[in-house]
Structure formats: structure tokens, C-alpha cells
N, C-alpha and C positions, 0 to 999 in steps of 0.2 A: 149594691150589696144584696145578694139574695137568700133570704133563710128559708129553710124548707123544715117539716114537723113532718116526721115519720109516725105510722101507727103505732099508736102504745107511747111514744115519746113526748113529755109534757114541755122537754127541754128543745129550745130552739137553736136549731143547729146552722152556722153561716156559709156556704158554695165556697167554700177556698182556691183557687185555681192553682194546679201545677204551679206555675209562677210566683205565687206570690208561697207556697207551702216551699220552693225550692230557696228563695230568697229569707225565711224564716231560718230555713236549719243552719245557711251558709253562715248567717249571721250567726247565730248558737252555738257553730263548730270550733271556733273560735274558741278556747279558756278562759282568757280575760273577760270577755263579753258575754258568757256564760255565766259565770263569778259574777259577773254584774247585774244579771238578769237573777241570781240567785242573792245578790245581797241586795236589792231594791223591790224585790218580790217578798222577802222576810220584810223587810222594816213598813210596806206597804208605799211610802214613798220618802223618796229623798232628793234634797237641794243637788245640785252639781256638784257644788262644794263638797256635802255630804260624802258624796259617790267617790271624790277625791280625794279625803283623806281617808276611804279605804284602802285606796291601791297605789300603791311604789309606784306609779308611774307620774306623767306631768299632766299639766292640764291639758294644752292640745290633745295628747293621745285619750284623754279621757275623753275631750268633744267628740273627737272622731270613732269612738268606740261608740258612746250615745247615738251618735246621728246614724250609725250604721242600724242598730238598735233601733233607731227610732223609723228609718226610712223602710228597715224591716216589715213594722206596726205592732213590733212584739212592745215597744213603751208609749206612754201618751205621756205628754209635759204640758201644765200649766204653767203659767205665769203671774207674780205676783211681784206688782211693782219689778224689781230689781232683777226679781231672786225667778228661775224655772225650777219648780219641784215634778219629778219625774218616777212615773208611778208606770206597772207591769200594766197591759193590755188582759187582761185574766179570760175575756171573753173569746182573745183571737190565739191564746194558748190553748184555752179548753177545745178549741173547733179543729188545733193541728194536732193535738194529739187524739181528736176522734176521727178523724179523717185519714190519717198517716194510716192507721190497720188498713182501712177499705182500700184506700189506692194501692198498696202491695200487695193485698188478698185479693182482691177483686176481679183479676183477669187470670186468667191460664197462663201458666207458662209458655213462652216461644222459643221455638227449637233457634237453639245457633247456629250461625251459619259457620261452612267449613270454606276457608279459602286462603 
């Protein structure tokens, strides 16, 4: 992981690679898994269980929602005894929404090609 400290900027900012900012959003595009990253980002963290009795759905879809989440690195999950309490990544949100400008502002436009 490489952070780099721009002039003037006291805040440290993480190298996000295409890859891993592409695999962020796909995960986020998603509703439910948005909704989830938006009701465990409010509560600051919550059990599985928690996370499941927000949402009408069952428990597998809810695993597989987290782990897409999780494989993202948009959540980090402790464990305790029994129980995984699973809390938003805040530091690798903050870097893809300051990063997301520069990589679309960043370059010139490329003409399209006609064919």
C-alpha cells in the first residue's frame, strides 16, 4: 500500500489502483449492498445478525452481500468469540472518493473511433 502527501495536504492519501477503485463501485452499484454499506456506516458497526435483521432477505444472501463488501475492502470484520462485528473501511472510502475526480479529470479526452 502506497500513500503519497501532496503539497499543502496534511491528509494522507492511499495509490488506489483502477482495479481495486473498479471493484469498489461494482460492489456499491448494487442497492442492497449500498443500503448496507449505508446502514453499518451510520450505526459505525454491526453484528451480522444486526445487518440481518435490517434486511427482508435470508441469511446466506446477506453473507454473500458482506463478503462481496468485504472482498471489495469497502468493510473490515472483527471477531469476537462467536459473534463478527463489521464496520465501513472509512479510510479506503475517503481515498475513492478523492481519487474518482482525478481519474476522470485527469486525462484529455480520446476521440472515438468511427468504424
Amino acid at each position: 500500500m502506497h500513500r503519497s502527501v501532496s503539497m499543502g495536504e496534511a491528509q494522507l492519501e492511499r495509490d488506489v489502483s483502477d482495479r481495486e477503485l473498479i471493484r469498489a463501485l461494482k460492489a456499491i452499484a448494487d442497492p442492497t449492498r449500498f443500503r448496507m454499506l449505508q446502514e453499518i456506516a451510520e450505526a459505525g458497526e454491526l453484528s451480522c445478525g444486526d445487518v440481518a435483521d435490517r434486511f427482508d432477505v435470508s441469511q446466506p444472501t446477506i453473507s454473500h452481500h458482506l463478503k462481496i463488501l468485504m472482498d471489495a475492502g469497502l468493510l473490515v470484520q472483527r471477531t469476537e468469540g462467536r459473534h463478527h462485528y463489521t464496520s465501513v473501511d472509512r479510510a479506503l472510502v475517503a481515498d475513492l472518493v478523492a481519487v474518482l475526480p482525478k481519474r476522470l479529470g485527469a486525462s484529455t479526452p480520446r476521440k472515438r473511433r468511427r468504424g
